[in-house]
N, C-alpha and C positions, 0 to 999 in steps of 0.2 A: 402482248405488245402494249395494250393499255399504260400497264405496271410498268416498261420502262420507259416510257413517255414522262409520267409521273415521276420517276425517278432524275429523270434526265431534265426536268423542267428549271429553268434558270432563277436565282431569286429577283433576275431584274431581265426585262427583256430585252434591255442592252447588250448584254448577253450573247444573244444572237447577232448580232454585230461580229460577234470575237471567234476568230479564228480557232483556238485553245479550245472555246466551248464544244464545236461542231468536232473538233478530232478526238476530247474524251467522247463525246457523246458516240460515234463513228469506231470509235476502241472498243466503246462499250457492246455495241447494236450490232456491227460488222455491215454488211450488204443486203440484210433482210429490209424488202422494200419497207417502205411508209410511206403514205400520201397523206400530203398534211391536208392538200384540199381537193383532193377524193381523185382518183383513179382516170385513165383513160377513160372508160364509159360515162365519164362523166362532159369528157369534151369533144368528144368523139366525132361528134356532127359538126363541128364547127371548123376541129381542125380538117375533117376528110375534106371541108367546103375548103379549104384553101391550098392545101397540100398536094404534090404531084408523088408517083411514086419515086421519079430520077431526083427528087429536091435534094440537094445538100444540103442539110441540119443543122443548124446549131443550137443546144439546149444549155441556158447560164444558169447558174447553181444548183445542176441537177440535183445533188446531195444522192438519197439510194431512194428515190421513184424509179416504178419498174415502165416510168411514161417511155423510153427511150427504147428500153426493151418490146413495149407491148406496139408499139411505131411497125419496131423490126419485123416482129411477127405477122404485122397486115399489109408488108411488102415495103416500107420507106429502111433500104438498108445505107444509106451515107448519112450517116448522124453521130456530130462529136460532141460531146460532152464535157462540161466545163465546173468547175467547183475548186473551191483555192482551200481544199481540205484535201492533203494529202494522202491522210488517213484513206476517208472517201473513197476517190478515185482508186488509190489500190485495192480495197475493197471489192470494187466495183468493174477495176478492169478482169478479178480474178472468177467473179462468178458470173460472168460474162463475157471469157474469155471465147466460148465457140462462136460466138456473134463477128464475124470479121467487120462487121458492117458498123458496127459502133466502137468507136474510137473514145479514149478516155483523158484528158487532160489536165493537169494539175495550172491551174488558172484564174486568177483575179479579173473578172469582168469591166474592172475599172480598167485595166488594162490588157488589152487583147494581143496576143501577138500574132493572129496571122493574117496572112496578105490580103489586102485590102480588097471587099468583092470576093472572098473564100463559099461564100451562103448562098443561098436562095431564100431560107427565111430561119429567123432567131426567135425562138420559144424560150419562157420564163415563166413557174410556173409557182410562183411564193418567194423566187429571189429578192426582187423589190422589197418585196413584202417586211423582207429581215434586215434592208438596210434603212427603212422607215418606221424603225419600233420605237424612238425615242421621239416623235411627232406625237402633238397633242392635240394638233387642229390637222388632220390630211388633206380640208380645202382650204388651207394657209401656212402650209408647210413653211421651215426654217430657211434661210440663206442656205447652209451647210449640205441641208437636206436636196434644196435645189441644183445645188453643185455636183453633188454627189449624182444623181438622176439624170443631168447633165453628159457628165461623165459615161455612164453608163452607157447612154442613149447614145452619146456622139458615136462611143467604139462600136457597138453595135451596128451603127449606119455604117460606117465602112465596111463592114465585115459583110452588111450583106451586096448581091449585085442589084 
């Protein structure tokens, strides 16, 4: 996996911004997980401290973390999943297809479509992270960057109850 990390690494990390990138990259990869910043076990205690098993989920740019998967398996089965990679989510509804419990969405976070209070809570787990790659100060971020995070954050309050 290393090797197509490497391969797949963009010459600018604006990059990860773009749409195009994440579908070759997802053409390329298919649905074998990645964790870009490390595994269930890594959050494990923090999310059990917040999470009920009946919660409805919502996870924004899951991309192919098996965070969503590995939920299902410790009992959280209403979790949808969201990523505005097409690619992606077919990928990912297909080898994940016996999970009834995970739903897969093709999806831009900037805008959400569904009804207002759908949640109980919205997990995001490096999304941010890829719409703030062209920041050069994180504690003096841009207009743009503000707006964008804005955005984000507004849909997501609705969405949850």
């Amino acid at each position: 996996m290393e090797e197509a990390l490497r391969r797949q690494r963009p010459g600018s990390n604006a990059r990860y911004r773009e749409r195009g990138f994440w579908d070759a990259r997802y053409e390329q990869e298919g649905a074998d997980p990645t964790e870009w910043f490390g595994g269930l076990e890594c959050f494990r205690a923090q999310l059990e401290a917040e999470l009920n098993p009946g919660d409805r989920i919502l996870v924004l740019g899951c991309g192919n973390s098996a965070l969503s998967y590995d939920l299902f398996q410790l009992g959280y089965t209403d979790i949808t999943n969201i990523d505005y990679s097409a690619v992606c989510i077919s990928s990912m509804q297909d080898r994940y297809a016996h999970c009834s419990g995970l739903h897969w969405v093709v999806m831009d976070a900037r805008f959400l479509t569904f009804v207002d209070r759908s949640f109980d809570v919205v997990l995001e787990k490096g999304f941010l992270d890829s719409m703030m790659v062209e920041e050069k100060d994180l504690w003096n971020v841009s207009v743009e960057a503000k707006m964008l995070l804005d955005q984000v954050l507004t849909e997501t309050l609705y969405a949850k109850t």
